[in-house]
N, C-alpha and C positions, 0 to 999 in steps of 0.2 A: 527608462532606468537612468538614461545619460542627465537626466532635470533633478534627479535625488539627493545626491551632492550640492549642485549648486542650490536648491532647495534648502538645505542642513547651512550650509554656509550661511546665505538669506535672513533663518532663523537665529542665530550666533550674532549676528550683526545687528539687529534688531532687539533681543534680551540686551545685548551688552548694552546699547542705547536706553533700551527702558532702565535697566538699572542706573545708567549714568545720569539721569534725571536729578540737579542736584537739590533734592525737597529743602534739606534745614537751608541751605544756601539762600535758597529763595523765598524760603520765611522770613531769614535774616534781612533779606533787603525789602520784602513788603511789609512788611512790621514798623525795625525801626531803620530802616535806611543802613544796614551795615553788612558788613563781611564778615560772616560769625568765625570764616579760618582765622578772623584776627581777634576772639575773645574766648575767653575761658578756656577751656580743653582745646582749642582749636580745630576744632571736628568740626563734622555737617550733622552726627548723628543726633537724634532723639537725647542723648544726657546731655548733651552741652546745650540744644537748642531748649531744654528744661529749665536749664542753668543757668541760663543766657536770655529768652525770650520768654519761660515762662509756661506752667504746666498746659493749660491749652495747645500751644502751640505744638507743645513737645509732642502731646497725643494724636496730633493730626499729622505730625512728619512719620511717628511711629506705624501707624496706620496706612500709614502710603509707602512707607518701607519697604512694610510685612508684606504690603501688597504686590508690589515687582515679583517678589520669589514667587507670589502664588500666580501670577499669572503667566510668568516664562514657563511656567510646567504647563501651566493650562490651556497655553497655545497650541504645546507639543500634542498634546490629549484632544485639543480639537481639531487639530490636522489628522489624528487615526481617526478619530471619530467620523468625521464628515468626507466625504467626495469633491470636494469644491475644489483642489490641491491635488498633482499628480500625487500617486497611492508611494508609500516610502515602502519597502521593506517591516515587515512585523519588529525581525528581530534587531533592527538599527533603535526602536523607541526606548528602552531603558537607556542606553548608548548618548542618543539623543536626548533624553531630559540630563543626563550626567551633564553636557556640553550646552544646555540652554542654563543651568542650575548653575553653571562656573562663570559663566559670561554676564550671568546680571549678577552676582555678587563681586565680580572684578569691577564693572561699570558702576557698580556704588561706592567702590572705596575707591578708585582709579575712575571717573569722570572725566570723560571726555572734553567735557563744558567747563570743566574746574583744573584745567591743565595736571589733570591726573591724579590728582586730589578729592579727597570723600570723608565718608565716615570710616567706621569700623566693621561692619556689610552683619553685623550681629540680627538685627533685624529682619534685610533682605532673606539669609540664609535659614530665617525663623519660618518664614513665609513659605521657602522650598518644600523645607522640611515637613510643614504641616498637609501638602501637597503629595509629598514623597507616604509620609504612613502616619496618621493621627496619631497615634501612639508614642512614635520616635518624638514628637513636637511637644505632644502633652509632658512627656519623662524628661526631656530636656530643657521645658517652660517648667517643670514641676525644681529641677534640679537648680535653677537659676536664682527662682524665687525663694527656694529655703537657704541658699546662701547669701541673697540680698536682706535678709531677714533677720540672719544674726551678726554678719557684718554691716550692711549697710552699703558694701562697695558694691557699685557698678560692674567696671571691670572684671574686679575677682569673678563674680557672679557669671559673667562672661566667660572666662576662663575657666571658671571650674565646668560649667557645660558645654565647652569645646570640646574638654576631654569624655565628658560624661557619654555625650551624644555616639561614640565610638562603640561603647561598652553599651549600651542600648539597641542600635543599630545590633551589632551582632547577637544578642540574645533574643530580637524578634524572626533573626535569620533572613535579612533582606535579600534583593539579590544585589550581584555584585557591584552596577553601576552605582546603586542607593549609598553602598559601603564606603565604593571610592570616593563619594563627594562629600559623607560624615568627616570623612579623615582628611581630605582636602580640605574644606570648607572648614573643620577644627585645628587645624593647623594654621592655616591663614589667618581665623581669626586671633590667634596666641601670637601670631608675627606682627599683628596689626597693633597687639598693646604690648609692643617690648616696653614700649615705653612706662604705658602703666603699672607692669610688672616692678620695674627699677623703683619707680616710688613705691607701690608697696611695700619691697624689701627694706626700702627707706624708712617706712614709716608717717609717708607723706601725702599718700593718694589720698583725696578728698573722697569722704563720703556721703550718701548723698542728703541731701540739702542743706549740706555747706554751700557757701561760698566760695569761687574761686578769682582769683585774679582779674583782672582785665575783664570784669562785664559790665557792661553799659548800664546806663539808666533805664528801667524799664517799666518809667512811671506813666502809667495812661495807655498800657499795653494789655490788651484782655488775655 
């Protein structure tokens, strides 16, 4: 029982690592030799590396995103699963994916390799969620897509199923730990685009497949 903890802590350390993997970063420099923090949106996430490097690219950083979240649960899930790992406590596992589920979407916006810099963890916590209840993923991928539909914006899209994913979450009656990280994780993400927010209100945020500032040439780039 004394290796349980240090166990859970182990795990914590290791999500936050998987997620701080910085994918668009390192599109950016094996592509065209660049610092994507320093074009477009200034993000590492999937729109800018869109924006920036080009639909392909975009679809394999999104891809490896989505994939962090699904696998910091999935680890959790193969430690009850399996015997190979001293046995945790039953009722520590919701508790435990709450705490694996915050740690790789902190290490995606907050990278450890990116002196704590990232994307917008929209992706990563896409990933959790679809882990956490197919349902909650599908209603809050469903809610996303009919706002990027009639607006076009990213962000908004983003934000409107920050919120959304709360009001979802409780009407499937998850348990609590599932709850707390809808509401954390949707919060965080509406902290992470104050910025987007503010052009919004402007009238400014780019939508998508505009153009935005400061993006490289990306001629010869598949």
């Amino acid at each position: 029982m004394t290796t349980a903890p240090l166990l859970c802590l182990c795990l914590l350390l290791i999500t936050y690592l998987m997620g701080s993997i910085p994918t668009g970063y390192l599109a950016g420099k094996l592509l065209l030799g660049i610092d994507i923090r320093e074009h477009g949106s200034k993000s590492t996430g999937a729109t800018n590396v869109f924006r920036t490097l080009g639909k392909p690219a975009a679809i394999a950083v999104l891809a490896i995103d989505i994939s962090k979240g699904v696998m910091a649960v999935t680890l959790v899930r193969a430690i009850y699963s399996g015997d190979w790992l001293p046995a945790l406590p039953a009722a520590w596992q919701n508790w435990l994916t709450l705490g694996v589920a915050i740690a790789v979407v902190l290490g995606h916006s907050k990278s450890i390799f990116l002196k704590f810099s990232g994307g917008k963890s929209v992706a990563t916590s896409l990933g959790v969620l679809f882990m956490l209840n197919i349902w909650l993923a599908l209603g809050t991928l469903a809610t996303f897509l009919t706002v990027i539909f009639f607006t076009r914006i990213v962000s908004l899209s983003s934000i409107v199923a920050a919120i959304s994913v709360n009001g979802i979450a409780l009407a499937l009656q998850l348990p609590a730990p599932y709850l707390a990280f809808t509401f954390l994780a949707g919060m965080y993400v509406i902290v992470r685009h104050r910025t987007n927010i503010e052009r919004i209100l402007q009238g400014t945020e780019p939508k998508l497949g505009e153009k935005v500032s400061s993006v490289p040439d990306r001629k010869g780039v598949a």
